[in-house]
N, C-alpha and C positions, 0 to 999 in steps of 0.2 A: 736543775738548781736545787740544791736543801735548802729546804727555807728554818732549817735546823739553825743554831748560832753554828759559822763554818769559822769554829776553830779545832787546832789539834789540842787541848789541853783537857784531862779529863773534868775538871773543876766544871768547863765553860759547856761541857757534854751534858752533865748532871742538869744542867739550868733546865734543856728541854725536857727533864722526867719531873717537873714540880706537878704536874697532877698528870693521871693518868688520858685525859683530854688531849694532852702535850704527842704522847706517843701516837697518837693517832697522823696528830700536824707531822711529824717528824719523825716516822719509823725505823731509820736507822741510826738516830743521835745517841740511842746507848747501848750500842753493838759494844763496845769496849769492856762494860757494866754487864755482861748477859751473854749467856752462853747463845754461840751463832746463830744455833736451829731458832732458837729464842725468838730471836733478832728478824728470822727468815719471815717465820708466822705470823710477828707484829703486821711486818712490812708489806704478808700479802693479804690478810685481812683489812690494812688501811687501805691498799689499793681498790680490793673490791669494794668497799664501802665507799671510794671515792667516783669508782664509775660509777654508783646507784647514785651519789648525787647527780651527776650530770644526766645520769636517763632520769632523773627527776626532774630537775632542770627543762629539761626536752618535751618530758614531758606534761609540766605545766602549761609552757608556750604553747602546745599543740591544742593544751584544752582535755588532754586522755587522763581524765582520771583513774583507771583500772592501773592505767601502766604507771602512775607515780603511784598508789597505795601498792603496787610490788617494788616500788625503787625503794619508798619509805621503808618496808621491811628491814631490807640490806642494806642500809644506811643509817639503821639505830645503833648509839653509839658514838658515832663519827662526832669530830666538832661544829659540821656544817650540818646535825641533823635539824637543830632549828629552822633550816631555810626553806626544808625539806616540808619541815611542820606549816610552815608561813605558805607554803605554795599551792599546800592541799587546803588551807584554811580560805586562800585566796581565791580558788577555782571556781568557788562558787559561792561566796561569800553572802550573798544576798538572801542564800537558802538558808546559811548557821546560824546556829541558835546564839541568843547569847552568851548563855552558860559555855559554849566551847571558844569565845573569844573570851572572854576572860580570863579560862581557864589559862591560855596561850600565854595573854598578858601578863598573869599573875607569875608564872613559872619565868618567863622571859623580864619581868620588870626592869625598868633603866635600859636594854637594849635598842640599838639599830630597829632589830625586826618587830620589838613593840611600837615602837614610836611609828614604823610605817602600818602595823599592822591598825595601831588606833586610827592614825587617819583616814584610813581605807573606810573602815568601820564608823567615821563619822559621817563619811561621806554616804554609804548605806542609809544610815541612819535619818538625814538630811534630807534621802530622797524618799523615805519613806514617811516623814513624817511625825516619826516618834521623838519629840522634843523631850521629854523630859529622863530617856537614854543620853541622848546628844548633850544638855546640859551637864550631866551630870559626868559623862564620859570627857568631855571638853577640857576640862581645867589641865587636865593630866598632858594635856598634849601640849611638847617643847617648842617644836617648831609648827605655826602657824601658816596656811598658807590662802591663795585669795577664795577660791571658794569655798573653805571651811570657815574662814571669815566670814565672809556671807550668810552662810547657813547662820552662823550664829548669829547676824544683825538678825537675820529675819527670825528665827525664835525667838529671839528677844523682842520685836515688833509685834510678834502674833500675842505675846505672854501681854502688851498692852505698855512695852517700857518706850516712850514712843523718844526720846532719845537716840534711839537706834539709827531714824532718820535723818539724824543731822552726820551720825558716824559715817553716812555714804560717799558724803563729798572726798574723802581722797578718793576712793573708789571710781566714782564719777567722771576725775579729772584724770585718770589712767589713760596713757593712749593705748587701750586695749577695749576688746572685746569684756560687757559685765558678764562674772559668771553670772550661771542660769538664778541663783540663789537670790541675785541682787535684785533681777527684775520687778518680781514684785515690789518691792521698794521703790525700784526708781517709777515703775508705772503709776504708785501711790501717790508721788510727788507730785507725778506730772495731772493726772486728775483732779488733785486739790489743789490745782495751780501755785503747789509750793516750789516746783522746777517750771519757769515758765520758758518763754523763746530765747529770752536771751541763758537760759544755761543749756539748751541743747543746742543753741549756735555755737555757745564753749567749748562746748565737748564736740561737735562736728569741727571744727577747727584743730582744737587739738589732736584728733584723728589725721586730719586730714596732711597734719604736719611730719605725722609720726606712717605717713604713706598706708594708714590704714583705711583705704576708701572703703573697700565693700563692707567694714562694719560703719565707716563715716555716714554712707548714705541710710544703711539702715536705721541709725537716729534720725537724719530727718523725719522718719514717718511718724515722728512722734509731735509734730510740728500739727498744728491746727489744717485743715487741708487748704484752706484759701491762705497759708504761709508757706507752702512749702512750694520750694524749685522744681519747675516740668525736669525728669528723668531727662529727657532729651538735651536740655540745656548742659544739665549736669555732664553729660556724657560729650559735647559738645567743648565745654571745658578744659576737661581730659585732653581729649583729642589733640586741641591746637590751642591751647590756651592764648599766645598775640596772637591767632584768626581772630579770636572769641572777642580781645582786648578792642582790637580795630574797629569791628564793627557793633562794637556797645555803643550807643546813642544817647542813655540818658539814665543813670543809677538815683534819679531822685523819687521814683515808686517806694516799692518794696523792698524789702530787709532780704529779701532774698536775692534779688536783684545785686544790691552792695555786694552781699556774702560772696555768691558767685561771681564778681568782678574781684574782691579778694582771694579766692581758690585762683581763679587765672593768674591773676601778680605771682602770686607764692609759690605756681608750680612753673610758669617763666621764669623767675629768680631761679629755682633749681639747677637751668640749665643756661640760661642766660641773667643775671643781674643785672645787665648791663641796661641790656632790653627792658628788662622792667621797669627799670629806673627812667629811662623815658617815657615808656607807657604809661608811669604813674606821672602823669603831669601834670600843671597846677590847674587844668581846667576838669581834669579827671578827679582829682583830690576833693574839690570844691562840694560835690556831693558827698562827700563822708564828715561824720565825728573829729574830732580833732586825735579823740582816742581810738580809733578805726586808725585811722592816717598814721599814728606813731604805732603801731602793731604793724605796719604793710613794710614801713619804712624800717626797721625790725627785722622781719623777712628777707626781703630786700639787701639788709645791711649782712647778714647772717651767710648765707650765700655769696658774697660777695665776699667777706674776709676768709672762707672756706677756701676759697679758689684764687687770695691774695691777691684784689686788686686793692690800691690804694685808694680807690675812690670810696670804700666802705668807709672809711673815717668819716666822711662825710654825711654817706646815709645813717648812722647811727647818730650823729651829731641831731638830726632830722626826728632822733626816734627818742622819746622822754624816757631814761633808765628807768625809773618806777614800772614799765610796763615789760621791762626784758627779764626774760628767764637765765637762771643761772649760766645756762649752757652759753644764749647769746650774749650774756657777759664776759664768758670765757674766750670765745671769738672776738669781743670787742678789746682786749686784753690783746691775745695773737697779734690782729694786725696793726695793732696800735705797737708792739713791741717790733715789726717788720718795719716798721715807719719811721722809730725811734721816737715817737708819740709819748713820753713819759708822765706827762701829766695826766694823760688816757688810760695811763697803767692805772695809775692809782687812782683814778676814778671810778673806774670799771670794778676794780678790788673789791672797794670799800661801798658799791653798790650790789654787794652779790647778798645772797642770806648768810646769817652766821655759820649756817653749816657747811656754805661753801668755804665761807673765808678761811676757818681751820685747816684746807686744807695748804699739808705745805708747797704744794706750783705757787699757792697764790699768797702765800706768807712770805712766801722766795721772791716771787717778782714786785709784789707791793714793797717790800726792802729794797731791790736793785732802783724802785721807781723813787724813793725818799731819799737813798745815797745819791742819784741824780741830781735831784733838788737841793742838793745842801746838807738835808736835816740826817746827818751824818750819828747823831745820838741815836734817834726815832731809827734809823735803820739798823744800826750794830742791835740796840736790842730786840728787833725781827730779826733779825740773823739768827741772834742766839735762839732764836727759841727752836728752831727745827736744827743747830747745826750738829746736836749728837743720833741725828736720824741716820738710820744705816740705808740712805735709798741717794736719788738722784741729789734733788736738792738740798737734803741734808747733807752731804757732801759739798756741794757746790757755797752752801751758806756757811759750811767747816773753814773752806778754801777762802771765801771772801771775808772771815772774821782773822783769817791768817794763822789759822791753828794746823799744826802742822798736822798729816796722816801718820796714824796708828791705828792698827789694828785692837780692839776690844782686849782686856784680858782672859787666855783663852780657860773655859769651865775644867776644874779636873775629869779625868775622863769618869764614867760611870763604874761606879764599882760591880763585885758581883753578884751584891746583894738586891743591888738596884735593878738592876739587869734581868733578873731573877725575879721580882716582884714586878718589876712590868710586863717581861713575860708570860707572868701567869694570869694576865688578861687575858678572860674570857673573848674580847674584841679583838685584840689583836693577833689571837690565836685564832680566830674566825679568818682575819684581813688573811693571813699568811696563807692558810689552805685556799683563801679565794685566790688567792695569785698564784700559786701553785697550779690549778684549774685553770688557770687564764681567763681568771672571770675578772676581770680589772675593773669594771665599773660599780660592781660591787663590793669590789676589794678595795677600794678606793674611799668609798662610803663608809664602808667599814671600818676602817683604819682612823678615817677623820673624825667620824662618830666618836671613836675610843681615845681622841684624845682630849675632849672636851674636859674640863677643869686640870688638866695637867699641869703641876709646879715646871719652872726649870730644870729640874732633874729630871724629875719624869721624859720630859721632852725627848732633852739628850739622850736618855736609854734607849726611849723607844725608834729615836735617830739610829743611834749604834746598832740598833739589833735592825734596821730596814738596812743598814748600810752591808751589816758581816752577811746578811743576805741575797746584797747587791739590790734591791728594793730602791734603787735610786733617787727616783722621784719623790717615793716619800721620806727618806733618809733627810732630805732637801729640805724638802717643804715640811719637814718637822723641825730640823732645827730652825730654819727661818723664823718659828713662832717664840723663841724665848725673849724674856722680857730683861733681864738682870745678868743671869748668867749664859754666857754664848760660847759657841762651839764656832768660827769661822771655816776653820778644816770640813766639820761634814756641810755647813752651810754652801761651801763651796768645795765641792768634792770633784774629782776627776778623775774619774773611772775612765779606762783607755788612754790615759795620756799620753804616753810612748806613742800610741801611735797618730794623737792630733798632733802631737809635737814633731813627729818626723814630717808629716805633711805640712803642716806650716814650715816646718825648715825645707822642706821640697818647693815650696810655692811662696818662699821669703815675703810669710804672714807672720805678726804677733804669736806664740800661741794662744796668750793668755784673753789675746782677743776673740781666738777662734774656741775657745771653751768657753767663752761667755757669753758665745751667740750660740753654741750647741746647747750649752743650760737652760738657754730662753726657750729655744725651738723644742725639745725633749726632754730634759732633765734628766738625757744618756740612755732614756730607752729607748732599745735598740729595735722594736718593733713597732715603736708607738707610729702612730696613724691616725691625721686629724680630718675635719670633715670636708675638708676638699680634695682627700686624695693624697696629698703628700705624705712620703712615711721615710721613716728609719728615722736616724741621730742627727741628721740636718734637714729633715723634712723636703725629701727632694720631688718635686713634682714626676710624673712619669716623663712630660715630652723635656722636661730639661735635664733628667738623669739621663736620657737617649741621647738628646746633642751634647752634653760634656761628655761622654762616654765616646761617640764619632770624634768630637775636637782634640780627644786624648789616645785616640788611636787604641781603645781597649777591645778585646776581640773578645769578640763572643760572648757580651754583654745582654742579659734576660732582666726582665725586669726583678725577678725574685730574687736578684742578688743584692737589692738596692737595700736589705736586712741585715746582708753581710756588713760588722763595723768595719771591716778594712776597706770592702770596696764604698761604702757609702761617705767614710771620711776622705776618702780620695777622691771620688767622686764633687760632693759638697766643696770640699778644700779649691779643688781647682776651679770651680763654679766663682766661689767668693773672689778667691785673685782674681778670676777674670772681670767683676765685676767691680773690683778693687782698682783694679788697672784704670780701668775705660772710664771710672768718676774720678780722676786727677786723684788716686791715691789716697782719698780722705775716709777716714772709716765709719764715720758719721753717714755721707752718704751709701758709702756699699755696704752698710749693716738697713739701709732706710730700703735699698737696691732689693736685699737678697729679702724681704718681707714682700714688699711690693711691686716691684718689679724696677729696674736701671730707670725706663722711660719716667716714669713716677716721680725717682728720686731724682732725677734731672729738671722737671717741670717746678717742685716745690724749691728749686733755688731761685732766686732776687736777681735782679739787674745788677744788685751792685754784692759788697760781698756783708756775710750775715755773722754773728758767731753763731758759734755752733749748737751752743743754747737756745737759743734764739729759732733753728732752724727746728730743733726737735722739737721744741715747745709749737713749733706751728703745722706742722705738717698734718694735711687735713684727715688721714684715716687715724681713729682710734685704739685701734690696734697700734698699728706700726707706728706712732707717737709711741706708747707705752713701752714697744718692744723696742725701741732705738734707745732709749733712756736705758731701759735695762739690762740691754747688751751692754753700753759703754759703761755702766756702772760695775758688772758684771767683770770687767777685763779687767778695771781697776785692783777688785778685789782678790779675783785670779791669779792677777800678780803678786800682791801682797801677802796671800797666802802659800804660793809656790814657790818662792822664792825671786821673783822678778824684780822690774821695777815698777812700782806701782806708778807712776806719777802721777801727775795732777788730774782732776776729773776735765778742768778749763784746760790745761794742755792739750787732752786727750779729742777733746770735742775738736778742740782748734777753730778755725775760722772756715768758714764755707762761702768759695770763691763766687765770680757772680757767673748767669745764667751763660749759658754756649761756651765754656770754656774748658766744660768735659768734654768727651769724646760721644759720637754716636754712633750705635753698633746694632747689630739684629740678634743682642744677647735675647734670650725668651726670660 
């Protein structure tokens, strides 16, 4: 692939010689301009210099500094020598001086590899002690993260700003592991009984929630020793939590006692609700707080609208919103919307934090709940506030205000001056040879890093030159960032059409549907490979590209073919119809199907029948919520930018029949 611009015009050749940097990324973009041999020389000196990256590369990982100070030789020069310089700088970073990190920083200023290189270097710095490096280095740094947070509360605590103490609490209440930096602090607290029991029960809880035991129990030991739960107990818990439940006798001791009869409820709820909700009975209850009791009941309620039973209305009812986190709001929202519950919609709404309530699910559905009730004003103007949103519910409040679909006015293209001056981004000269090398995760970083304060123009250019490079993903996900002026074409781009389009006409699928779920799954990279194994343009697992491949009678099927876009969109294509088929045809569920699996998509339907909104809005993995939404929003747009029919986002959804009226099959 040239990650050159791939056109034929010589105007559009010139753009990659704007600095000599350029010809390094793109050796042969001015063969036209230069005599051959010319052209030959560039092209084999960029090569050589680009394996010295990668045996530099190799040889950072490995830890061989002799072999990266001979890569660094032959690879000065190159546009990727600065990574080359970051790697030697990195190898042993705790021996450089300072003078040679600054020197780095000062030369690199505003890049990707400063910004990581200072952090590295705070973190040095942090461990070693030297505060008033760390201070002073600090401010410069853009992006913050938790344990350089740290470090800084604690120099700031050691310097006497005692302030810094009170900064701990979001820290605190993280269901994570503190960094190493915080301990101090929080050990302070807990000494001067300013963190007593009841906040390392908080944060044991909260742990305990968020499935982090083995750092959960490690906070008890922070507990006074005549307060804290026997190990065995704890483990006891774990194990069987309704054994644990049954043969509890009497929670009116110790605080630890309660706790650990709450860990049992909470990790019963997990797998039964049901169960817990009897277990918590009113002779069990009677020993607890009233505010114990609406936390369990919480719990309780939370797991149970996960797993759509209708009786969570109830326990939430049981549990005082003042004590529900945003999430369990969200779920009490769900099932109350599975229920047809509408006064629960908007109850649950208008009890979340402000930061939730902006968002538009719940500006969307707090509207559907006030059009319910009547208050038909109160709702058209929730409507309108999300309905020029280019996402799910911006659409869907478009449709419900009655404003017909259009597409945006589309941006003129970039010109090629533009084109030209974004090209000669230092960064995104860096991203392109990193993609080049198939260093994607860095090229990635790369790329996003160099977009940061980009206009709308900008944007687009830098769209158009990922696009004429075939750079898909970020072609995409650049243009998706404009604010004013929009590009829908590269936002919605479809590379290989021809050939999803003959396979949806092979296996009489939408196309427009079938490129809206390859965009979610890939964004058309055709190698891409997520962390469970799945790869190519529809992310096909290994044992289910084997069985569609046996079901399709394809001979001599390996799995390294599954890279191939013809055989993996053939592949994929027939995977979807089949699971297209076997959900009564609705694309809601075989888009909920081909994420998580047919059975999945089958359990998350009702007794009776849902919309379709309704259904994606509930469906309990967060992933596959987001990615159903943005499949069918996806196909919308697909169409309307290809020439289809776009129709409605509510048509699209349709209605989703009640539960057993699919089909059941041993699709994997």
């Amino acid at each position: 692939m040239n990650l050159c611009l791939t056109v034929a015009t010589s105007s559009f050749r010139a753009l990659c010689a704007v600095t000599a940097a350029i010809l390094l990324v793109c050796p042969g973009a001015v063969i036209g301009a230069a005599p051959a041999h010319a052209a030959k020389v560039v092209a084999a000196r960029a090569d050589k210099a680009e394996q010295a990256v990668l045996l530099a590369r190799d040889a950072f990982r490995s830890g061989n500094a002799a072999m990266l100070a001979r890569a660094a030789a032959q690879a000065r020069g190159h546009v990727l020598e600065p990574y080359v310089g970051y790697w030697q700088l990195r190898l042993r970073l705790e021996e450089r001086g300072a003078d040679e990190v600054r020197d780095f920083l000062a030369r690199h200023q505003g890049t990707l590899l400063a910004e990581r290189l200072r952090a590295d270097w705070l973190r040095v710095l942090g461990k070693k002690g030297d505060w008033d490096a760390f201070r002073n280095a600090r401010p410069l740094l853009v992006n913050d993260d938790p344990d350089i947070a740290c470090m800084g509360l604690l120099e700031r605590f050691r310097a006497g700003d005692l302030s810094a103490l009170a900064e701990l609490r979001p820290v605190w209440v993280a269901p994570r592991a503190l960094p190493d930096a915080c301990l101090p602090l929080a050990e302070h607290l807990i000494r001067t009984a300013q963190y007593g029991s009841a906040q390392i029960w908080e944060r044991f809880r909260l742990l305990a929630d968020a499935g982090q035991m083995s750092v959960a129990r490690r906070v008890l030991a922070a507990l006074p020793a005549n307060e804290q739960p026997v190990a065995a107990t704890v483990d006891r818990v774990l194990a069987a939590p309704a054994k644990y439940l049954l043969q509890l006798a009497d929670v009116s001791g110790t605080r630890a006692t309660r706790e650990m009869a709450i860990l049992a409820l909470s990790r019963l709820a997990r797998s039964d609700p049901q169960a817990a909700a009897v277990s918590w009975n009113e002779s069990l209850r009677a020993g607890f707080s009233a505010e114990d009791q609406s936390y369990v009941w919480g719990q309780i309620a939370l797991s149970g609208a996960r797993r759509h039973l209708p009786e969570a209305l109830g326990w939430y009812a049981q549990s005082t919103n003042a004590g529900l986190s945003d999430e369990q709001l969200a779920w009490r929202v769900r099932i109350a919307l599975r229920n047809g519950a509408w006064n629960d919609v908007r109850a649950a709404v208008e009890q979340m934090s402000p930061q939730a309530r902006q968002d538009s699910t719940w500006i969307y559905w707090r509207a559907r709940a006030l059009k319910e009730a009547g208050s038909l004003d109160a709702s058209r103007a929730e409507f309108s506030r999300i309905a020029a949103e280019f996402n799910f519910y911006g659409q869907l409040a478009a449709e419900e205000q009655g404003i017909a679909f259009k597409l945006p006015p589309q941006a003129g293209s970039p010109t090629a001056e533009e084109l030209s001056q974004t090209l000669a981004l230092q960064g995104l000269q860096r991203a392109m040879a990193l993609f080049r090398l198939d260093m994607r995760t860095e090229a990635v970083r790369e790329w996003n890093w160099s977009l940061r304060g980009m206009d709308d123009r900008q944007l687009i250019a830098a769209s158009e030159i990922a696009r004429r490079n075939e750079i898909w993903d970020r072609a995409i996900s650049t243009a998706d960032r404009t604010v004013a002026q929009h590009d829908f074409a590269l936002r919605y781009l479809a590379p290989y059409q021809q050939i999803f389009a003959g396979q949806a006409r092979a296996q009489k699928l939408e196309e427009y549907w079938v490129l809206g779920l390859v965009r979610q799954e890939s964004r058309f990279i055709s190698n891409a490979k997520s962390s469970v194994g799945a790869s190519g343009l529809m992310q096909l697992m290994p044992a289910t590209a084997r069985w569609v491949a046996r079901k399709m009678g394809m001979k001599n099927f390996q799995w390294a073919k599954v890279h191939s876009v013809e055989v993996n969109a053939a592949l994929g294509s027939y995977y979807l119809k089949t699971v297209f088929d076997d959900l009564d045809g609705q694309a809601v569920l075989a888009s909920a199907a081909y994420n998580a699996g047919p059975g999945r998509a089958r359990r998350w339907q009702d007794e009776k029948s849902l919309e379709g909104a309704i259904y994606a809005e509930t469906i309990p993995f967060d992933e596959t919520r987001d990615y159903v939404k943005k499949v069918m929003t996806n196909a919308l747009y697909y169409a309307a930018v290809h020439g289809g029919n776009p129709r409605s986002l509510h048509e699209r959804l349709g209605v989703i029949g009640p539960r057993g009226r699919t089909q059941s099959s041993n699709i994997p």
